[in-house]
Backbone bond lengths (Angstrom), bond angles and torsions (degrees), N, CA, C in turn:
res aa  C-N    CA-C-N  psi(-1)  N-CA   C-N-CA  omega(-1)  CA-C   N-CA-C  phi
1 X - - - 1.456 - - 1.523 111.84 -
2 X 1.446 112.60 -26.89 1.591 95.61 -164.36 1.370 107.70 -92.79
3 X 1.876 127.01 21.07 1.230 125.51 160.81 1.872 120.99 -81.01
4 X 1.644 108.50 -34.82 0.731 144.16 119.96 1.676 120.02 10.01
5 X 1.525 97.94 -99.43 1.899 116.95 176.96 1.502 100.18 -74.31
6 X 1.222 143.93 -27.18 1.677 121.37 152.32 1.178 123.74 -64.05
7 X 1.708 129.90 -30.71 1.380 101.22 164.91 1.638 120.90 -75.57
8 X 1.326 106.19 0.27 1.821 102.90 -174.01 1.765 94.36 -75.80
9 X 1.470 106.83 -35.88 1.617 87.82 -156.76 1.193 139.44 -58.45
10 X 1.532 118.96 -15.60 1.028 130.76 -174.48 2.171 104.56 -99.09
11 X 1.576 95.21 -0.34 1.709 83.97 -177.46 1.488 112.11 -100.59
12 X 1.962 101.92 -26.46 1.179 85.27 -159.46 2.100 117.33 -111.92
13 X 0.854 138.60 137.40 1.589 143.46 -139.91 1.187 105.17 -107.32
14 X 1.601 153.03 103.61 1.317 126.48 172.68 1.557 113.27 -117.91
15 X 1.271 89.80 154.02 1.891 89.68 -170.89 1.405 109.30 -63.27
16 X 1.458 98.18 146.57 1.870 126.41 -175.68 1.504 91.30 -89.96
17 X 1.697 119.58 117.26 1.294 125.37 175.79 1.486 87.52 -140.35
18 X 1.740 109.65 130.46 1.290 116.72 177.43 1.596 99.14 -48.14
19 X 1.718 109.64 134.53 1.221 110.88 176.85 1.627 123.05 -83.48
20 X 1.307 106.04 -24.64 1.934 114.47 -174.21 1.550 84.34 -88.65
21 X 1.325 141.98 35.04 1.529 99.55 -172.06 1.984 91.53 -99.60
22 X 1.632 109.23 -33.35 1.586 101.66 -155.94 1.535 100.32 -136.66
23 X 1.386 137.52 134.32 1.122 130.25 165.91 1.871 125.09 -25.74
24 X 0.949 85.68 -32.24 1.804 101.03 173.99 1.247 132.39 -120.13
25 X 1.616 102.32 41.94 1.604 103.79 -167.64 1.630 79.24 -95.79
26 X 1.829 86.10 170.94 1.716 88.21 160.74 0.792 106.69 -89.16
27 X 2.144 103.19 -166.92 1.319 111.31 -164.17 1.592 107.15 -92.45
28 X 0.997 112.95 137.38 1.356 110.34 -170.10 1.789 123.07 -79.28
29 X 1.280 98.92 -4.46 1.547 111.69 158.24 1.319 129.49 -94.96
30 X 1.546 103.75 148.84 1.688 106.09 169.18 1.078 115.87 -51.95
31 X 1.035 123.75 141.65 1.520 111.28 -179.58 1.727 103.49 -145.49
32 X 1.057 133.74 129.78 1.339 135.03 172.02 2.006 116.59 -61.85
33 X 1.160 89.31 136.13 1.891 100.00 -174.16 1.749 111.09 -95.28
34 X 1.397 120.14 92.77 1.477 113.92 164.23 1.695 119.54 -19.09
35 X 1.367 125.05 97.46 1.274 127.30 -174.06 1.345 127.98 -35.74
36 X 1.366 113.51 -36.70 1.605 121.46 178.75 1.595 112.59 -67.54
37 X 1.698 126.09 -0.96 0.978 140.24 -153.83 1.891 104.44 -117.35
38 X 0.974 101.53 -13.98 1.613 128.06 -158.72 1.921 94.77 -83.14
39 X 1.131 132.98 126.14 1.524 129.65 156.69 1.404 106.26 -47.51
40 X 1.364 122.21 151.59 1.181 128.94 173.83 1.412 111.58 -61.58
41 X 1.043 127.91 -44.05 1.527 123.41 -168.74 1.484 107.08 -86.59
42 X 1.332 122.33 -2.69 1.595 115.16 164.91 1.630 123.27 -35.93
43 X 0.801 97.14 108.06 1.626 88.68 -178.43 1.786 113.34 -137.51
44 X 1.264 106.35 145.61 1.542 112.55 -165.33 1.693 122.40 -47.53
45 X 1.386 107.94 -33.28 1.228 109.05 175.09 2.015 124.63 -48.01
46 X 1.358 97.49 149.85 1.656 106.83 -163.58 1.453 97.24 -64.91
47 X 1.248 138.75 118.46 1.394 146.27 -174.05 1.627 106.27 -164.91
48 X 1.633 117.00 154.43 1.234 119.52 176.15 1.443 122.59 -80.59
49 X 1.057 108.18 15.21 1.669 121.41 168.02 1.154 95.09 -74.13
50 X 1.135 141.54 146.33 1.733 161.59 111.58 1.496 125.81 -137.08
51 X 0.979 100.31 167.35 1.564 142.51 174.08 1.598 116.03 -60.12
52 X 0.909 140.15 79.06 1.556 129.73 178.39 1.564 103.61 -101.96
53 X 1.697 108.01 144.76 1.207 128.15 178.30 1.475 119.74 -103.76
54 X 1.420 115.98 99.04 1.365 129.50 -174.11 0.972 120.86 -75.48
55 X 1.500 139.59 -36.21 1.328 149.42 -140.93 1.435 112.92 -157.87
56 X 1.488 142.04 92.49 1.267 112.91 170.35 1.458 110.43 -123.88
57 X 1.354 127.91 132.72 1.867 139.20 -165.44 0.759 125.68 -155.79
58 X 1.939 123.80 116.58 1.676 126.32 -173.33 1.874 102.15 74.76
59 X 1.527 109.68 -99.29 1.616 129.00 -170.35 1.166 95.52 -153.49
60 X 1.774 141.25 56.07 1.097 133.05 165.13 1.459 102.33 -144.83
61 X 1.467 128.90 148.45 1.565 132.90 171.07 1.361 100.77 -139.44
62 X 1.934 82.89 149.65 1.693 73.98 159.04 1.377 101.69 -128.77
63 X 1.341 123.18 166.61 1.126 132.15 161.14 1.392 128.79 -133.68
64 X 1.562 105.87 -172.53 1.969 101.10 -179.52 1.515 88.54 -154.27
65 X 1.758 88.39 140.33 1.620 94.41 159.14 1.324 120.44 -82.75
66 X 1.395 153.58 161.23 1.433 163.70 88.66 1.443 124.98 -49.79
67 X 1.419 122.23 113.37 1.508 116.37 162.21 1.429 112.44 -98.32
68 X 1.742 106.28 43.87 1.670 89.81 161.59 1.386 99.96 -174.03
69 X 1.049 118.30 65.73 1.587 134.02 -159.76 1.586 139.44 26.58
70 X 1.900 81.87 32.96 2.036 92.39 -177.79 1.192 103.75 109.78
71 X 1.340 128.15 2.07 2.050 122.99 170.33 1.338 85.00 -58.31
72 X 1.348 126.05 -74.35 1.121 137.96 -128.53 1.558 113.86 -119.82
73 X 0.779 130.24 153.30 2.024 130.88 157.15 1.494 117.42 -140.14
74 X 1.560 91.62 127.06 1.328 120.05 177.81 1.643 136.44 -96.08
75 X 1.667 82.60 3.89 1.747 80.31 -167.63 2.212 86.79 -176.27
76 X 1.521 95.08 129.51 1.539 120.86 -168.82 1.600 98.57 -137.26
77 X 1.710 93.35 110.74 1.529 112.82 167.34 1.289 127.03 -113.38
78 X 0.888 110.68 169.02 1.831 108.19 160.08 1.646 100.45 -169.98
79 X 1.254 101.36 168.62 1.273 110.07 -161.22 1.577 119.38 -155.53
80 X 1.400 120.89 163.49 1.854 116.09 152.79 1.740 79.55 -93.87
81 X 1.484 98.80 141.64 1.484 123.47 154.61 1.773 111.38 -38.41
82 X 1.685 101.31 -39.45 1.957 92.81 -174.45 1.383 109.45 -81.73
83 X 1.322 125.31 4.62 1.610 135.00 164.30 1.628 101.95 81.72
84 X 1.100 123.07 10.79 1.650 135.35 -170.48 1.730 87.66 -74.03
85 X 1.591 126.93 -60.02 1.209 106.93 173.97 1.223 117.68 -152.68
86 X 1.380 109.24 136.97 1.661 123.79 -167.54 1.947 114.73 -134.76
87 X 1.010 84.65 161.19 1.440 86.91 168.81 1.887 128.09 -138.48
88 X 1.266 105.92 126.70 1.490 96.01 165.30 1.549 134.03 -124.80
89 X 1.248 110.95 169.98 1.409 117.37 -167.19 2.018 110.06 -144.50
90 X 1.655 86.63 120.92 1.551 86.59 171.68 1.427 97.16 -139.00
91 X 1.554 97.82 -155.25 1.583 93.95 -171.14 1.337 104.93 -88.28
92 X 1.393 137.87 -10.99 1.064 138.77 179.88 1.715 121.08 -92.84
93 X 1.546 124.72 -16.18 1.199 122.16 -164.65 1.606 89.59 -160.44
94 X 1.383 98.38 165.77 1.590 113.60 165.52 2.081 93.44 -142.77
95 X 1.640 110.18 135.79 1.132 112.60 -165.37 1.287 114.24 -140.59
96 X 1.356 142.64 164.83 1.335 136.57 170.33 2.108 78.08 -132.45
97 X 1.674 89.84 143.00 1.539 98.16 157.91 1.852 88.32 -152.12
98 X 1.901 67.58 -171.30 1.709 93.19 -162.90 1.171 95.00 -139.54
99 X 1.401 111.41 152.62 1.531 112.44 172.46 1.314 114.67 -156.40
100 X 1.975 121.35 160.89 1.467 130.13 168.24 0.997 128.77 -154.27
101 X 0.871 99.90 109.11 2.084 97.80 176.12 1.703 108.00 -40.68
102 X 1.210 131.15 -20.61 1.587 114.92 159.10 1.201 130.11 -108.98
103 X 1.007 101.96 26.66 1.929 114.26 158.75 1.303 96.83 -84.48
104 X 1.822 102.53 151.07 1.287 123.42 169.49 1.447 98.07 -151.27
105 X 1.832 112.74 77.54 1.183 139.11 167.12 1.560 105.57 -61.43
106 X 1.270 112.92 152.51 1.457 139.49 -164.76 1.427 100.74 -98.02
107 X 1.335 140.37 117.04 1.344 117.96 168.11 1.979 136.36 -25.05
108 X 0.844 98.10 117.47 1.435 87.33 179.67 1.825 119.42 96.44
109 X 1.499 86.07 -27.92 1.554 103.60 -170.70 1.718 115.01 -31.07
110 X 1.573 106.25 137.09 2.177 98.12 -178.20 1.588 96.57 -109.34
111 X 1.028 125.38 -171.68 1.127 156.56 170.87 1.670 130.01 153.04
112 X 1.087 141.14 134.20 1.420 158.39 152.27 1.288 109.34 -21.51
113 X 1.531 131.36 111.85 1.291 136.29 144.04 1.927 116.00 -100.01
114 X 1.162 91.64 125.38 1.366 114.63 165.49 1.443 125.68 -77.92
115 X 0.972 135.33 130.98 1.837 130.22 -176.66 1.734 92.93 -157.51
116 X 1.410 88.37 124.83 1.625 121.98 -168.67 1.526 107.90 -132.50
117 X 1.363 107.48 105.47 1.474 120.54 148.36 1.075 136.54 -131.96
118 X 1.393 129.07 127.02 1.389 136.84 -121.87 1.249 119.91 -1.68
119 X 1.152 128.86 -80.54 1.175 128.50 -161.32 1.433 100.59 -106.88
120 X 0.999 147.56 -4.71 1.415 159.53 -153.26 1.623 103.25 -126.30
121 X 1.474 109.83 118.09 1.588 124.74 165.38 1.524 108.68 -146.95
122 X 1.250 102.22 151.48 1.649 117.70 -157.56 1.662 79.90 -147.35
123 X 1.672 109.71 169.77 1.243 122.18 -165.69 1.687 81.52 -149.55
124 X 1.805 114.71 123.80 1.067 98.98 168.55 1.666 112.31 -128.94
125 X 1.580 107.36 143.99 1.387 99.74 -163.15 1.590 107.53 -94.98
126 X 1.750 96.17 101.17 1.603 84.31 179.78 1.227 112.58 -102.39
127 X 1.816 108.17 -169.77 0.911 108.39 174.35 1.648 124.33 -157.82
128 X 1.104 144.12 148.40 1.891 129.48 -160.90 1.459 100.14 -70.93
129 X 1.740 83.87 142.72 1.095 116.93 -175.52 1.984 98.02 -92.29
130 X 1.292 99.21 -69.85 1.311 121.63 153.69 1.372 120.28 -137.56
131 X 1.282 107.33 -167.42 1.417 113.02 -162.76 1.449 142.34 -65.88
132 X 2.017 91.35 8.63 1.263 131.42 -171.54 1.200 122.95 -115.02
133 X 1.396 128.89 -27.42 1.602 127.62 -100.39 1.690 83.34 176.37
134 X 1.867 107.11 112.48 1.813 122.74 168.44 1.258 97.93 -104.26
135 X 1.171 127.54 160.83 1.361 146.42 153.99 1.546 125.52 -151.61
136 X 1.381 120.83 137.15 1.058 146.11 160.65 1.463 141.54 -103.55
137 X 1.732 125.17 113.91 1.452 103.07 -171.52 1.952 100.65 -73.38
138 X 1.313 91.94 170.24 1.604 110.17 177.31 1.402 102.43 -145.61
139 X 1.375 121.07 148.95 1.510 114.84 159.35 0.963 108.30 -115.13
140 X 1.422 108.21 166.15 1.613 105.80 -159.77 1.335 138.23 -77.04
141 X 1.527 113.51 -14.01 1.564 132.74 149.30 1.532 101.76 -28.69
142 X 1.453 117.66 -37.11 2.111 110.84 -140.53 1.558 69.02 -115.64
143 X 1.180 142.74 -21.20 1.307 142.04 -164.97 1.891 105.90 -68.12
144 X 1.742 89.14 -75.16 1.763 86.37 -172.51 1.143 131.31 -59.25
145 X 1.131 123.40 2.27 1.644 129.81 -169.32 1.509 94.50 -93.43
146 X 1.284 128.61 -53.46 1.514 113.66 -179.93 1.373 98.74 -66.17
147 X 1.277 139.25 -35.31 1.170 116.03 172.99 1.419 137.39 -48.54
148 X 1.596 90.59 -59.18 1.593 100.81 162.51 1.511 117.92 -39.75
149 X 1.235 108.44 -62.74 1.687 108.25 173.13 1.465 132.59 -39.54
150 X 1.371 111.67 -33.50 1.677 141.29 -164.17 1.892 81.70 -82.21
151 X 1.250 119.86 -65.99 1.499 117.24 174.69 1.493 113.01 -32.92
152 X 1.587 119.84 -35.77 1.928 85.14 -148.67 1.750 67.50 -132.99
153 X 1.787 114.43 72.46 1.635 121.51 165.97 1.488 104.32 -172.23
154 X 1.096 107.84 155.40 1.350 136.28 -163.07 1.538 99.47 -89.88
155 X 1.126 129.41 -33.16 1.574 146.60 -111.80 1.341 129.13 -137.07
156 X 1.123 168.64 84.96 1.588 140.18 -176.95 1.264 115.31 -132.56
157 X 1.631 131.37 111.47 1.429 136.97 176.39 1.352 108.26 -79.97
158 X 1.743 102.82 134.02 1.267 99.54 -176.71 1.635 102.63 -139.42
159 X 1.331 98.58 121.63 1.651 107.56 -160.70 1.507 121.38 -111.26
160 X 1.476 129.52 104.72 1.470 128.19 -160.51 1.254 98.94 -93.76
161 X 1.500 122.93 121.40 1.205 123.53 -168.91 1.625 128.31 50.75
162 X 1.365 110.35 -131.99 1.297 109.60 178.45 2.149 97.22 -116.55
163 X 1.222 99.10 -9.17 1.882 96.00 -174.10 2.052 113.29 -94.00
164 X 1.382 90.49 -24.29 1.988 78.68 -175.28 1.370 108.08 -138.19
165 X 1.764 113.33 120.33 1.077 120.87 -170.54 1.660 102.62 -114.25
166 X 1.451 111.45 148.07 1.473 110.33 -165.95 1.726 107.95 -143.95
167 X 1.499 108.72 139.21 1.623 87.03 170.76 1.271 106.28 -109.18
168 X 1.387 89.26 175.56 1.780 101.10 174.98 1.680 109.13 -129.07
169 X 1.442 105.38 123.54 1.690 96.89 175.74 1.861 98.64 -73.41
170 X 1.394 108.46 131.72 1.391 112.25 138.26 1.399 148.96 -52.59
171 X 1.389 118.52 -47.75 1.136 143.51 153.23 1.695 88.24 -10.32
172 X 1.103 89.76 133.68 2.034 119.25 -174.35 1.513 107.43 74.72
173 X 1.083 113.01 -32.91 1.765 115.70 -157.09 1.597 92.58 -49.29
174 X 1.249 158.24 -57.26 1.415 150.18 -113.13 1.476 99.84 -83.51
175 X 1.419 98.77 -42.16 1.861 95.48 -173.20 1.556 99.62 -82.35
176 X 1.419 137.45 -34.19 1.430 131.31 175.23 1.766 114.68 -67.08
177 X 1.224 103.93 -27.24 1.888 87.77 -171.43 1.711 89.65 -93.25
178 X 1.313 109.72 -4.38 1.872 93.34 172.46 1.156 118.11 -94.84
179 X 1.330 117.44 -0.74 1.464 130.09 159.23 1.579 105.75 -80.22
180 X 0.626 135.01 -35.35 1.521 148.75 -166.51 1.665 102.33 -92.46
181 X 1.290 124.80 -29.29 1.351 133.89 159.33 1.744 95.67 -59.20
182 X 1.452 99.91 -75.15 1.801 110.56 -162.57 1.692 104.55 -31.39
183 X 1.383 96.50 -45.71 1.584 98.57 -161.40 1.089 124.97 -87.46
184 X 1.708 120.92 -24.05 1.167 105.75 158.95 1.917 128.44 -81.39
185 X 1.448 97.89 -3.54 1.481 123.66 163.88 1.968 109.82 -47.64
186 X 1.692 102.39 -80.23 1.036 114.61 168.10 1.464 131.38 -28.40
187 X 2.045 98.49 -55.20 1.707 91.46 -176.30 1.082 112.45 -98.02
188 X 1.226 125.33 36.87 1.860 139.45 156.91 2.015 91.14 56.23
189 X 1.447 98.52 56.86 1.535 110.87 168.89 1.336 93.42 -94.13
190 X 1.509 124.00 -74.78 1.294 122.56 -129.31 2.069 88.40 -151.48
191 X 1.249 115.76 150.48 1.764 112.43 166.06 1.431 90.15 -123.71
192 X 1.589 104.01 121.35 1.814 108.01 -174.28 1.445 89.60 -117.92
193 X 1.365 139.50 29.25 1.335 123.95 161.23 1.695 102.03 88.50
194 X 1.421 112.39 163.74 1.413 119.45 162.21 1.834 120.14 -71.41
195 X 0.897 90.25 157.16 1.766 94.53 -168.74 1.823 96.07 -125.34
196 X 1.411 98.40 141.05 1.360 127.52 -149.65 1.810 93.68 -65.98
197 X 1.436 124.22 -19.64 1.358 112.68 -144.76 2.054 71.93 -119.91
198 X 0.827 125.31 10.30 1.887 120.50 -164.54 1.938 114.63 -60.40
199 X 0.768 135.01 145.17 1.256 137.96 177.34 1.328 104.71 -61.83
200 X 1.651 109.46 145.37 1.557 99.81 177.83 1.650 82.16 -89.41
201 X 1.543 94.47 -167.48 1.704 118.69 -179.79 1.088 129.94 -81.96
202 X 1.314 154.37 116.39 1.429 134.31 -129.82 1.603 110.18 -106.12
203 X 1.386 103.08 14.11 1.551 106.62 -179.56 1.706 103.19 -107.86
């Protein structure tokens, strides 16, 4: 990945919002975006499309795209930093992928991912995005329950086929996938349920 996050650093710009000012400000640093996380049409040129970083905890972020300098959002991620497992949400899909800078996926290529936490395993049938990069749709019924699960574990096995098994620390995820709840909540993508780590109400 970090061949990857050096060519992002110099493309991609995110807005400077005092960071101590609000429980939900962003982060007020540049921060580099795991590529598999990126919209396809991201592209380096100076435009009001970007990338903002909402959430970052342990080895997990989340973020959101804008195509118009933050009116609007079009696209709610979150992720482990090692791109092993993420999720997104737009108005068109809700997805779990996977990704590696040493895959050299086949166009189109399928195979079975497994994701196990504690007591909770799902089988997901993905498939290449590119030559990096699996994806699977999910709806969001089949969605919050691994979430929920991902909340109350340390842990997550994630098994490609029957040959490569991988973990994922949890640790940070609770405050990033409840951002990633909020937001695809908000832009009437996806309702993934309340998330275990969520702000109460301030009244």
């Amino acid at each position: 990945m970090n061949r990857k996050l050096n060519l992002l650093v110099g493309c991609l710009a995110f807005a400077a919002v005092p960071g101590a000012a609000m429980a939900q400000s962003y982060d007020e640093k540049p921060r580099a975006v795991p590529v598999a996380m990126l919209p396809e049409d991201e592209s380096a040129s100076p435009s009001p499309s970007q990338m903002l970083v909402d959430e970052r905890a342990g080895g997990w972020v989340a973020i959101h795209h804008t195509p118009d300098s933050g009116v609007h959002t079009d696209l709610c991620i979150a992720g482990s930093e090692s791109e092993i497992l993420m999720f997104r949400a737009d108005a068109d899909s809700l997805q779990v992928r996977s990704a590696d800078d040493h895959w050299t996926l086949a166009s189109g290529q399928k195979g079975d991912m497994t994701v196990s936490v504690g007591s909770y395993s799902r089988v997901f049938h993905m498939q290449a995005n590119d030559a990096t990069t699996l994806s699977a749709d999910i709806a969001p019924t089949e969605l919050a329950p691994l979430l929920d699960a991902m909340a109350g574990a340390r842990m997550a096995v994630v098994k490609f086929g029957d040959r490569t098994t991988l973990s994922v620390n949890l640790v940070g995820s609770v405050p990033v996938l409840d951002r990633f709840r909020g937001c695809a909540e908000t832009q009437h993508f996806a309702d993934l349920g309340h998330g275990a780590g969520q702000k109460a109400s301030p009244f």
